[in-house]
N, C-alpha and C positions, 0 to 999 in steps of 0.2 A: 571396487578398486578406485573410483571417480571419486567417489566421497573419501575414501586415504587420502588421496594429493588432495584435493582441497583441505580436507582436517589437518595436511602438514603446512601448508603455506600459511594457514590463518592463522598456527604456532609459532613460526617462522617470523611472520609480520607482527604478533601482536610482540614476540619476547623484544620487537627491536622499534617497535613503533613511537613515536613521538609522543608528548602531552594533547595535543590540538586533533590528532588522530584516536586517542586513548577517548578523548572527550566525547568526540562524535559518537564513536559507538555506543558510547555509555546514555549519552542524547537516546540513538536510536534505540535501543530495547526500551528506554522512558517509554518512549511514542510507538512502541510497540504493545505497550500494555495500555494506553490510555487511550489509543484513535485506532490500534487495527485489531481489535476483539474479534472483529467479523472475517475479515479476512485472513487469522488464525484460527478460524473455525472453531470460537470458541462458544458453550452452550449462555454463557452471560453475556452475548450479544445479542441482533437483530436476528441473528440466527437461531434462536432460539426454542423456537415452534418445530424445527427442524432439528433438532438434537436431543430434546428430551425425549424419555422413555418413562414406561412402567415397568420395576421391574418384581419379582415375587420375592421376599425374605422367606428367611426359614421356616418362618412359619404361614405362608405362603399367602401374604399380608403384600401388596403392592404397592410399591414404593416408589417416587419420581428418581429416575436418574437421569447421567447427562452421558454421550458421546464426546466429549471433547480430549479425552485421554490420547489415542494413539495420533490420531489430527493435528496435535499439537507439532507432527514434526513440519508441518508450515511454518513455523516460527524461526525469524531469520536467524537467526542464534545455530539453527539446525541443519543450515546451509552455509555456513562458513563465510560468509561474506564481508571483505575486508575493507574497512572503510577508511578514505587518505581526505587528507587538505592538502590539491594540490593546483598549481596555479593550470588554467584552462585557457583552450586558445578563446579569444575575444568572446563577447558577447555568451558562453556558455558557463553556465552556473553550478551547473551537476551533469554525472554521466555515469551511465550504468553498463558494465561487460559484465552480463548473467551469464557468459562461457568463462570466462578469469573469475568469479565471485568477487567483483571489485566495484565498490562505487565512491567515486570520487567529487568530492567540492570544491569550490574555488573559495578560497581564503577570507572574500568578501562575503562570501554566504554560510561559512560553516556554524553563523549563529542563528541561519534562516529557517524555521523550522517546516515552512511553506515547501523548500527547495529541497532541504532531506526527505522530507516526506514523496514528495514530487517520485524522487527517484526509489523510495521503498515502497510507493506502488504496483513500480514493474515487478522490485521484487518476487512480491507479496503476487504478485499475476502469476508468475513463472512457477510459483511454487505450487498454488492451487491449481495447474492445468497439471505437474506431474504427482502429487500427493491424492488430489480428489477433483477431477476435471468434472466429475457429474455436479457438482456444489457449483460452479462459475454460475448458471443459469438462478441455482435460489440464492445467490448472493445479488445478482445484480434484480433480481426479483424484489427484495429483501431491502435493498437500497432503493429501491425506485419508490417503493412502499413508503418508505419512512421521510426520504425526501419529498414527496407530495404534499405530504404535512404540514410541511415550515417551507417549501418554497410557492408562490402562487400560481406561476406558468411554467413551470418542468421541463415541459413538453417542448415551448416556445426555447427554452436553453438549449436541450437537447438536439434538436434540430438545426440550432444556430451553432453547436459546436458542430456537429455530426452530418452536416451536411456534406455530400459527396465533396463538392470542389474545396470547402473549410478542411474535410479530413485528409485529402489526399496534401494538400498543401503542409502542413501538420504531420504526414506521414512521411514527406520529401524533405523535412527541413528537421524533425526530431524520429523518427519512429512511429512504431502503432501506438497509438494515443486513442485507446474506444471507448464505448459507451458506457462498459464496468469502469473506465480506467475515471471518466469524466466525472461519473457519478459520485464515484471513491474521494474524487476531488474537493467536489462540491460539499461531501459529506466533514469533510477536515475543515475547508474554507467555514461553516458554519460552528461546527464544534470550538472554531477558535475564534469567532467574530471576525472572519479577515472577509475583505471585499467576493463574492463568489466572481470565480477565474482564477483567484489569485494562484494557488494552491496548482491548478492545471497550468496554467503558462501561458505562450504563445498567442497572446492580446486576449487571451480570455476575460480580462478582468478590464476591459477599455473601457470607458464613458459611456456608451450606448449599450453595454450589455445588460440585460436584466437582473433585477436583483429579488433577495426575500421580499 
């Protein structure tokens, strides 16, 4: 019944929605196929190891296959989420109501792809804790892995976001912002050459933070 109202209002909003709102969305499925493979549980991602199978043909010949078929209903296209440009009270850039399916930008950033994203990572959270909440642990597994890689002290970030008094302040002034969410972050910030922070927010990206 939950999924009806929201598939009416996102009919509702899309038949009456503006050019600048029509865009954004169109933005978002872009950067939904290009930066969150992983986090739509797809098998051509870092998740990868984690999705393939063998499976038998008919002639009972073993074939690789992939999980990512019913998973796909992660994908925010499949949660109705309606997305506006609209003007926000001061200093806030984007805002996400995962109960309304609404996420909102403010006017100066609806070309930020840092700040859309920002906010399709709650998304993309909310969706994976009620689709496939056992995946949260090998995605952020998955991510920790592949960011080791390319960044040299992780750990040294990690910590520097995720420290009690940095998260709870973080937590009082935007929301839960954790360590899949930081990671996720990091992982965009890189994919796009932007400063690491930038992508998570909230001074992340200041002068003394560490970088690649």
């Amino acid at each position: 019944m939950a999924a009806d109202i929201y598939a009416e209002s996102f009919m509702s909003w899309w038949a009456s929605a503006d050019d600048r709102d029509r865009k954004l969305y169109e933005d978002v499925l872009g950067y939904e196929d290009k930066y969150f493979k992983d986090m739509t549980l797809r098998a051509d991602s870092i998740l990868r190891d984690f999705l393939y199978l063998e499976v038998a043909d008919e002639n009972g010949i073993f074939q690789p296959a992939a999980l990512d078929g019913p998973m796909m209903a992660s994908s925010i296209a499949n949660w109705y989420y309606r997305f506006k440009v609209v003007d926000l009270p001061k200093g806030t850039q984007g805002r996400i109501s995962i109960e309304d399916r609404v996420i909102e930008i403010s006017p100066e950033c609806c070309e930020s792809p840092s700040v859309i994203m920002h906010e399709m990572i709650h998304a993309y959270e909310h969706a994976l804790e009620e689709v496939a909440p056992f995946f949260r642990d090998i995605l952020l597994f998955c991510l920790h892995k592949d960011l080791s890689e390319k960044i040299k002290d992780l750990y040294s970030l990690i910590l520097r976001q995720s420290h009690a008094l940095r998260a709870e302040d973080v937590y009082m002034e935007g929301g839960s912002h954790g360590v899949l969410f930081f990671l996720k972050s990091l992982d965009i910030d890189i994919r796009m050459g932007l400063r690491l922070g930038t992508t998570f927010g909230y001074g992340a990206d200041s002068e003394d933070a560490p970088q690649a």
